[in-house]
C-alpha beads as a LAMMPS data file, in Angstrom:
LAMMPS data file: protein, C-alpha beads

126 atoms
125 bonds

1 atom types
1 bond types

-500.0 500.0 xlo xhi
-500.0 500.0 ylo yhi
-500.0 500.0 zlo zhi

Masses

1 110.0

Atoms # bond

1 1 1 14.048 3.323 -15.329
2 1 1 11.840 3.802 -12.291
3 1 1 9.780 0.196 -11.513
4 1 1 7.566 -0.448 -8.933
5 1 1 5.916 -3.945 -8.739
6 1 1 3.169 -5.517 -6.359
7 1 1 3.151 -9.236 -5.037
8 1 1 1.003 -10.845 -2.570
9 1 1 -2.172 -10.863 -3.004
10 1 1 -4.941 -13.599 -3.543
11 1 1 -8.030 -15.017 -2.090
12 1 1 -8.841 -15.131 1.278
13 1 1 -11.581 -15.936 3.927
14 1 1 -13.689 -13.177 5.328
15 1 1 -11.413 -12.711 8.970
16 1 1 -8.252 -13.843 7.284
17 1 1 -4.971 -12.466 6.778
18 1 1 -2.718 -11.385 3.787
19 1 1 0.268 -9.460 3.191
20 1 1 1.551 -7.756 0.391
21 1 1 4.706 -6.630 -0.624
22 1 1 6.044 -4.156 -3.163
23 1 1 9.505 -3.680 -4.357
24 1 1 11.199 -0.474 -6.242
25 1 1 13.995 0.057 -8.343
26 1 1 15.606 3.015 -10.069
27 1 1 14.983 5.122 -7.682
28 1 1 16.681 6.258 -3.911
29 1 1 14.076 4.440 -1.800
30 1 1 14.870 6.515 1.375
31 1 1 14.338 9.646 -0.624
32 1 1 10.573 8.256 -1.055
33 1 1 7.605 8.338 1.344
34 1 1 5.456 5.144 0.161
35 1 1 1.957 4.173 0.115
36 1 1 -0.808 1.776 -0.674
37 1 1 -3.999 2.783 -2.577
38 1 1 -6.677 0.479 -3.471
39 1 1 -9.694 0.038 -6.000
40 1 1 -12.498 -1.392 -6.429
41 1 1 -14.886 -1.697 -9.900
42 1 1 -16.845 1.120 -10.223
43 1 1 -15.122 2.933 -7.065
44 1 1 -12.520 5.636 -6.957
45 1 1 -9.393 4.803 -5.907
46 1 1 -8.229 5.584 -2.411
47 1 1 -5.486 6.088 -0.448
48 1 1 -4.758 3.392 2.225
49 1 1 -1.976 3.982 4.188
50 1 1 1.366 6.143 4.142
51 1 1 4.655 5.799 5.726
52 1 1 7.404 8.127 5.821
53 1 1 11.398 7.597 4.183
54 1 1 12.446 6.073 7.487
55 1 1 9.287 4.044 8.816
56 1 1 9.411 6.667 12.327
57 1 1 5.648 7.857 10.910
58 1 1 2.231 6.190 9.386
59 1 1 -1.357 6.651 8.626
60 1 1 -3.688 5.061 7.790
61 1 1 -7.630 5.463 6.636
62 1 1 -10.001 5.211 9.191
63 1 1 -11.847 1.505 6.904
64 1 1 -8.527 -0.191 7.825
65 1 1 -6.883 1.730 11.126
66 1 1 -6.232 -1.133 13.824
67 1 1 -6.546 -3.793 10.968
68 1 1 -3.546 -3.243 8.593
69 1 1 -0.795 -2.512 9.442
70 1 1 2.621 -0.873 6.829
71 1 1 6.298 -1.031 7.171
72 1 1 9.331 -0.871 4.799
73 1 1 12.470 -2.380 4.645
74 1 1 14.791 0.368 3.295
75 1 1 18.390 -1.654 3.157
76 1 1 16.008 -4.321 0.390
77 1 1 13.519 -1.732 -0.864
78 1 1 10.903 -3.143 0.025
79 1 1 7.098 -1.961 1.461
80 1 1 4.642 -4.142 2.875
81 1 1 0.998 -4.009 4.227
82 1 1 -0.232 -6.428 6.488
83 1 1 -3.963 -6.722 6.475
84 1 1 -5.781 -8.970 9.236
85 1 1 -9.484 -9.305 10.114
86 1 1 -10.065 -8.979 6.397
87 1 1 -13.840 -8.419 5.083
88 1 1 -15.510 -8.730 1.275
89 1 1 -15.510 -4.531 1.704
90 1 1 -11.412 -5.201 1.530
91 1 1 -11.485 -6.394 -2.139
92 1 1 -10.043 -4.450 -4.575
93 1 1 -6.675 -4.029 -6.379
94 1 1 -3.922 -3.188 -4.068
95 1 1 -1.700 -0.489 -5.703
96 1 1 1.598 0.434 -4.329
97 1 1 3.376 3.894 -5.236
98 1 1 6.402 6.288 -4.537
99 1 1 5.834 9.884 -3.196
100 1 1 8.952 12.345 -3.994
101 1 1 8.985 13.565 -0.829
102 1 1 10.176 11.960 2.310
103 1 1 6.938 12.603 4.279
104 1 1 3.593 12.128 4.006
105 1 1 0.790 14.623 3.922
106 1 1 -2.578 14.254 6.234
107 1 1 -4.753 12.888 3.821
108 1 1 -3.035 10.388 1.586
109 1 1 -3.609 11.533 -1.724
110 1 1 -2.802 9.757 -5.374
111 1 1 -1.617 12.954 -7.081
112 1 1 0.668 13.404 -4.097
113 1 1 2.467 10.134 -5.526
114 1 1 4.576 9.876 -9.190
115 1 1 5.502 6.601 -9.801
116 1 1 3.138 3.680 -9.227
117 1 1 2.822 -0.686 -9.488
118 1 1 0.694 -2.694 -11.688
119 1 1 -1.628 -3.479 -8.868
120 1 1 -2.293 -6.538 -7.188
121 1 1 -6.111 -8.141 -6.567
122 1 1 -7.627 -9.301 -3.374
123 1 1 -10.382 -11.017 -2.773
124 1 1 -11.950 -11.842 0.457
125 1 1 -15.130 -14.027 0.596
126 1 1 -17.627 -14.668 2.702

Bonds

1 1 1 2
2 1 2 3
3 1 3 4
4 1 4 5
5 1 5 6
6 1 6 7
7 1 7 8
8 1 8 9
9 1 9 10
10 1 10 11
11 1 11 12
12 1 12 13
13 1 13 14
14 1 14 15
15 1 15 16
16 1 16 17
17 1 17 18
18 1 18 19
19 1 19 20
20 1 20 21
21 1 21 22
22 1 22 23
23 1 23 24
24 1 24 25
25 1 25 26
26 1 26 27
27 1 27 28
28 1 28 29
29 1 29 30
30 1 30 31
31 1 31 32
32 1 32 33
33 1 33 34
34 1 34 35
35 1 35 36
36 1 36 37
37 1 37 38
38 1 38 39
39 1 39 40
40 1 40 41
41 1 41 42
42 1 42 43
43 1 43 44
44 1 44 45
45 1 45 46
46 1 46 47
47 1 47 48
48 1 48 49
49 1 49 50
50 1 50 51
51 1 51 52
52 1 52 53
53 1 53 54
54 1 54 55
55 1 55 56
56 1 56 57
57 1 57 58
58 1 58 59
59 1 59 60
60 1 60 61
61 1 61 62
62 1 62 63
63 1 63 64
64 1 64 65
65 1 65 66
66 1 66 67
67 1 67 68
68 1 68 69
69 1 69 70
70 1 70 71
71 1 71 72
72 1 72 73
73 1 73 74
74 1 74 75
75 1 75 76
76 1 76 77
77 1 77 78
78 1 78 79
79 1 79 80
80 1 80 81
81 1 81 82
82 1 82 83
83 1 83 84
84 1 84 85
85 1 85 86
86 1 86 87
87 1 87 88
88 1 88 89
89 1 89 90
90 1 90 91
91 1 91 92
92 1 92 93
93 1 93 94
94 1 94 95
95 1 95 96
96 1 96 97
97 1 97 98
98 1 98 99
99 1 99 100
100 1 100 101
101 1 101 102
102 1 102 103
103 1 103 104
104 1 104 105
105 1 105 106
106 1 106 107
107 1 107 108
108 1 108 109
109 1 109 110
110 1 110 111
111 1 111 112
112 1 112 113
113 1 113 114
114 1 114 115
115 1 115 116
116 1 116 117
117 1 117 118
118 1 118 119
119 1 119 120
120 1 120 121
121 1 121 122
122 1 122 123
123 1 123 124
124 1 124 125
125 1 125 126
């Protein structure tokens, strides 16, 4: 079966840095565009930042462009998120998920993605 699972996150100092990883199995990852949504209590969630099957293409919402930064690692099937110059706006659970498509759309959408990760929480403080 298809399982996608979240690691890395934690608490962190307002201006710190974390980075989160996400790993998925019974699937072809290099069939998949992948992304990272977030959400906080109360809050919708939203979409965070794409990256296409092969890593050539990325976006990113504007909260986070020139902070975070994604990548994958298609021979371990792997996708990560690197988040600097973190602020207490930044906390929320970190979701990772699998778009069956190898590209991403312009807006980065959760019912553009079909198979998603238990989440993982960060917290920044202040």
């Amino acid at each position: 079966r298809v399982q996608v699972v979240e690691f890395g996150g934690g608490l962190v100092q307002a201006g710190g840095s974390l980075r989160l990883s996400c790993t998925a199995s019974g699937l072809t990852f290099d069939d998949y565009a992948m992304g990272w949504f977030r959400q906080a209590p109360g809050k919708e969630r939203e979409g965070v930042s794409c990256i296409s099957w092969s890593g050539g293409s990325t976006s990113y919402a504007d909260s986070v462009k020139g902070r975070f930064t994604i990548s994958r690692d298609n021979a371990k099937n792997t996708l990560y998120l690197q988040m600097n110059s973190l602020n207490p706006e930044d906390t929320a659970m970190y979701y990772c998920a699998a778009r069956k498509y190898r590209l991403c759309n312009k807006y980065i959408r959760p019912s553009d993605f079909g198979f998603w990760g238990q989440g993982t929480q960060v917290t920044v403080s202040s």
